[in-house]
N, C-alpha and C positions, 0 to 999 in steps of 0.2 A: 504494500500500500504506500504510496507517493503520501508525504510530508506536503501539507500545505499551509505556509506563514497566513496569518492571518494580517488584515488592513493595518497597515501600523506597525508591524515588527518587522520590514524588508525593507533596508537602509536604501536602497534606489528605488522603491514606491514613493518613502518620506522625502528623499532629494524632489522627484521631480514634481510632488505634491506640494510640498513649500515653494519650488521654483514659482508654479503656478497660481498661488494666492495672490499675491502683487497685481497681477495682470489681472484676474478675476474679479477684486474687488473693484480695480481703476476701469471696469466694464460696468460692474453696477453701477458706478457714482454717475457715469454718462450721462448728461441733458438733466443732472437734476438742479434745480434752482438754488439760490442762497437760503433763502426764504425756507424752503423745506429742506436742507437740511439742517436747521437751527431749530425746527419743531419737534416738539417733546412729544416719545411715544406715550400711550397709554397699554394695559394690559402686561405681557409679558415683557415687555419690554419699558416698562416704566423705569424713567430717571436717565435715561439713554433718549440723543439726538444723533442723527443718521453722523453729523460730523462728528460726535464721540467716539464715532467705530476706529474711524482711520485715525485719530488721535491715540486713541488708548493701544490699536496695534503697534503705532509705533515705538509709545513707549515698551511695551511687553517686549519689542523686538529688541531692542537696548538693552535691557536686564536679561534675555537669553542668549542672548549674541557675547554679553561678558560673562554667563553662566559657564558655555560653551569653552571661550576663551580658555579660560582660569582651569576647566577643568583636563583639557587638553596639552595644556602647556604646564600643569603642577601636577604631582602626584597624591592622591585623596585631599583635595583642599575642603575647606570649609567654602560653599558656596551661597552667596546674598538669595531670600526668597523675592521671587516675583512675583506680585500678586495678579493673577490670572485672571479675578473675578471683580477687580475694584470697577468701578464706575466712577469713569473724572468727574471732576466737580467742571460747571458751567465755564467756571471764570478763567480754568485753568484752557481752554480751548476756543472757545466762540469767538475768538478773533484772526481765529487761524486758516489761512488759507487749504480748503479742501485738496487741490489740485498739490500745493507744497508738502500738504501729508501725505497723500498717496504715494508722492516721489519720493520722499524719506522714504517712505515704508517699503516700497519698489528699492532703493539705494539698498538699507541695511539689510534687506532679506534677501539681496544677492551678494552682499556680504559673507553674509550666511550661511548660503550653498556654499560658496566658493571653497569659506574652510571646512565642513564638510566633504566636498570632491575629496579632497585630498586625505583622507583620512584611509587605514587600511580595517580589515574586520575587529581586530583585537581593539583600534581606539575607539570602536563602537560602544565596548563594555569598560570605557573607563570610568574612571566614576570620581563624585564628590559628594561631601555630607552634607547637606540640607538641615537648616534648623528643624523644620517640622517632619521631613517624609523619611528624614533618615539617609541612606544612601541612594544618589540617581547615577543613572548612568548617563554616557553621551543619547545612547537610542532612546532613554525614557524622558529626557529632555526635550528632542526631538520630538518623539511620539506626542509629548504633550502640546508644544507648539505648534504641530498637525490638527490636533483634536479642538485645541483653541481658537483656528482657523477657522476649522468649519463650523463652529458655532457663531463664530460672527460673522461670516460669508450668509450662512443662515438666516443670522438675525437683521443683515442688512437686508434681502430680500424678501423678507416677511414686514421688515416696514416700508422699503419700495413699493410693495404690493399693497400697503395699505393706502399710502399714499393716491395710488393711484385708483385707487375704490372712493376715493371719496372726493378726489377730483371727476369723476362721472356722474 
């Protein structure tokens, strides 16, 4: 019986999956106005404004990107938590050009890849210690950064979509 990795643990799924978030989101943001995306979702997505997406991606991309780093270039470091789940605060983003975060967030996530490419199977499983989760590895970093993607990929296009329900 053939071994089949599941979504997520095949380190050139996660390359080309990350590759491709950058460009996925900078397709949803397409033709959308200032105006909505400065509007506050309601429902599942309350406290969150469609420009909060590619703001808060970029920061998570900065605190994974020096996860990465630190854990690849030292051997068992203690590494900084990134909080995954925060929700920026208004003040800290609404004056920020949509199109400039996209491209940071496009810049540092092919960053990204980049030192990943380079990496062989063993730097997969290198690891650092985590205040809260304990030990991650290179792949559970990644994997996470994957899984975080598609939730905001998600959750932009579920308020695209609202958006556009209630513009009819």
């Amino acid at each position: 019986m053939r071994y089949v990795r599941q979504a997520g643990s095949d380190p050139s799924f996660l390359l080309k999956a990350l590759g491709e978030a950058a460009g996925e989101l900078h397709r949803a943001f397409f033709g959308i106005h200032e105006r909505q995306l400065q509007r506050e979702a309601d429902g599942v997505d309350e406290g969150w404004s469609l420009l909060a997406i590619p703001f808060h991606l970029r920061e998570v991309e900065r605190g994974v990107q020096g996860q990465l780093e630190l854990v690849l270039h030292a051997r068992e470091p203690e590494i900084r938590h990134v909080d995954l789940d925060d929700i920026p605060f208004r003040e800290d983003y609404y004056e920020e050009d949509v199109e400039e975060l996209l491209e940071e967030f496009h810049y540092l996530r092919r960053r990204t890849t980049y030192l990943l490419w380079d990496i062989d199977e063993r730097d997969w499983q290198r690891g650092g210690l985590h205040p809260y989760q304990g030990r991650l590895t290179v792949l559970d970093l990644v994997r996470e950064a994957y899984r975080h993607d598609l939730e905001h990929l998600w959750q932009a296009r579920r308020m695209i979509d609202q958006l556009a329900g209630a513009v009819r």
